[in-house]
C-alpha positions in Angstrom: -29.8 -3.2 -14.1 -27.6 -2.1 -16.9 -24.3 -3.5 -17.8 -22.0 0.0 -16.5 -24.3 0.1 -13.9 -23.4 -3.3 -12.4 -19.4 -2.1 -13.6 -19.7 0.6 -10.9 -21.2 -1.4 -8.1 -18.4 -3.8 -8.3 -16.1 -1.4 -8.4 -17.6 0.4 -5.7 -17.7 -2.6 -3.8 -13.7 -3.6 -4.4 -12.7 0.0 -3.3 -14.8 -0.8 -0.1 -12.8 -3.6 0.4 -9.7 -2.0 -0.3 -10.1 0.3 2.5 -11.7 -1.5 5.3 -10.4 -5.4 4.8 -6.6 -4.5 5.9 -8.1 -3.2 9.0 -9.3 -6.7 9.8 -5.8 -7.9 9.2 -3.5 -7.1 11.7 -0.2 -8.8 9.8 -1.3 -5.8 6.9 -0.9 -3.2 9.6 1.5 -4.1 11.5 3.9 -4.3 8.0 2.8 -1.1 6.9 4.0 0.2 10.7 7.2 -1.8 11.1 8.3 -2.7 7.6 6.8 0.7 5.5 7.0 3.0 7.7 9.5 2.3 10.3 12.4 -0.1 8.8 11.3 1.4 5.4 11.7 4.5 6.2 15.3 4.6 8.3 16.7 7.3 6.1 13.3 9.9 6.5 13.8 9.6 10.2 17.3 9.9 10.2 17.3 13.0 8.1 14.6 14.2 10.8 16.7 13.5 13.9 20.0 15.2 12.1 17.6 18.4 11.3 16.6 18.6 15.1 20.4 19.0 15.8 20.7 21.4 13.0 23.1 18.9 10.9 20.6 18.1 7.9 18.8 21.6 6.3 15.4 21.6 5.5 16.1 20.8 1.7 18.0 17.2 3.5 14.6 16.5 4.6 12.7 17.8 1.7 14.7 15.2 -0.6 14.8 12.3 2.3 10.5 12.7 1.9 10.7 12.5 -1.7 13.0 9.7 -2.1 10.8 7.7 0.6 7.9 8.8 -1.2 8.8 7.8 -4.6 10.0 4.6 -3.6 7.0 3.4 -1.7 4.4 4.9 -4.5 5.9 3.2 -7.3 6.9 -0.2 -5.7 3.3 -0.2 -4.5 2.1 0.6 -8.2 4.4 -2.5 -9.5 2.2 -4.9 -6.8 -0.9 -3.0 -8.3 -0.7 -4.1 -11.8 0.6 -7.6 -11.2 -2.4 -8.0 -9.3 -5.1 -10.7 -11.8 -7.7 -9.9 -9.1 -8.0 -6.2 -9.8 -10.4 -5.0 -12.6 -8.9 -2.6 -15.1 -11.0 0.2 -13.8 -9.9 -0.4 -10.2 -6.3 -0.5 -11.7 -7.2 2.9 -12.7 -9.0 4.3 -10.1 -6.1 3.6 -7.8 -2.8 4.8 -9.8 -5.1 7.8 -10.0 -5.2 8.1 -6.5 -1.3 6.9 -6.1 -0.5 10.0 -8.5 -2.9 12.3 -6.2 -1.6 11.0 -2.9 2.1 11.6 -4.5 1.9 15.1 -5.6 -0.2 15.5 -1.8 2.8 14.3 -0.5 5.1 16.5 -2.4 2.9 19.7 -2.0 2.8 18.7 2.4 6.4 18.5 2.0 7.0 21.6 -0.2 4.2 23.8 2.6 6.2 22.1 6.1 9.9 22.2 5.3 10.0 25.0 3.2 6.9 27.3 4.0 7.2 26.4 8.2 10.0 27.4 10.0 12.1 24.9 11.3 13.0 22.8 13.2 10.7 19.8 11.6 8.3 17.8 13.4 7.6 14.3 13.8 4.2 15.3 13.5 4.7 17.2 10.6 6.7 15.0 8.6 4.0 11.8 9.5 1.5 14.3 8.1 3.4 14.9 4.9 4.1 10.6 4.2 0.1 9.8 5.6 -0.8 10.2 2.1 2.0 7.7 0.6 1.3 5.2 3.4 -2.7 5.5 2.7 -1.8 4.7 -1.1 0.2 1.6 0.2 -2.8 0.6 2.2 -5.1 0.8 -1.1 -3.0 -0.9 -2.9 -1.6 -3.9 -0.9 -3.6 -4.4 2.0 -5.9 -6.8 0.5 -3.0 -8.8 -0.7 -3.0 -12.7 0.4 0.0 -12.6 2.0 -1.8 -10.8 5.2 -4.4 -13.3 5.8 -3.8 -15.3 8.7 -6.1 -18.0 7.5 -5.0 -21.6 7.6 -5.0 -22.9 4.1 -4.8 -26.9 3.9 -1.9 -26.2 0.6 0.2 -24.7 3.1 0.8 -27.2 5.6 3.8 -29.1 6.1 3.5 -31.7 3.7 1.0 -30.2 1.6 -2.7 -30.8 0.7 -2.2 -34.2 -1.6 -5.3 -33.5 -2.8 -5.5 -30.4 -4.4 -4.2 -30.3 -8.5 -0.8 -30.1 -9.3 
């Protein structure tokens, strides 16, 4: 096989993994639900309960999305490139896709708060972040930190044989 050819496989291979290894993990969803979405997300749903009682306007909830957005695309893009196990093509492929999955975002947002009538949905508003949360699963999902494995370096006390 040629040299690009194997490039691609690989590549295919690590965007495989990106998407279906965090489902085996269920610390990596379980952060993305409490920590990203939920605690991360305080002020969106905030914003979203004040519009159902008609004290936040659709433009509150139209800026609450893009903040939240923003935030979670571009921390997630900061993990991406201090990441040594990610190729440089992969690198690209996903800030790609985190630039697609933000403007998605923006455009869902722009179509549901301003195009709909109000009130706002839960289910509308989920629908408008899916793509910023799908770019956080991408991206970090694969991450060590969400392996529940048992490494011997991480016991109390240590592995005293591994190199120092």
């Amino acid at each position: 096989m040629s040299e690009r050819l194997i490039e691609w496989k690989e590549l295919g291979t690590q965007l495989v993994d990106r998407i279906s290894k965090p489902g085996s993990r269920p610390t990596a969803f379980f952060y993305l639900l409490l920590a990203v979405a939920a605690f991360g997300g305080v002020g969106l749903w905030v914003t979203l309960l004040l519009s159902t009682f008609d004290q936040a306007k659709p433009r509150d909830v139209a800026l609450a999305v893009g903040t939240y957005a923003l935030a979670i695309v571009f921390t997630s893009l900061g993990d991406l490139f201090l990441d040594r196990e990610a190729t440089r093509n992969l690198k690209f492929i996903l800030f790609f896709t985190a630039v697609v999955a933000l403007c998605g975002c923006g455009y869902l947002t722009y179509v549901t708060i301003y195009k709909a009538s109000p009130p706002i949905g839960l289910l509308v508003l989920v629908v408008a972040v899916a793509p910023v949360w799908v770019t956080w699963w991408l991206i970090n999902g694969v991450d060590q930190r969400f392996t529940t494995d048992f490494l011997p370096r991480e016991a109390i006390g240590g592995d005293p044989g591994q190199k120092l």
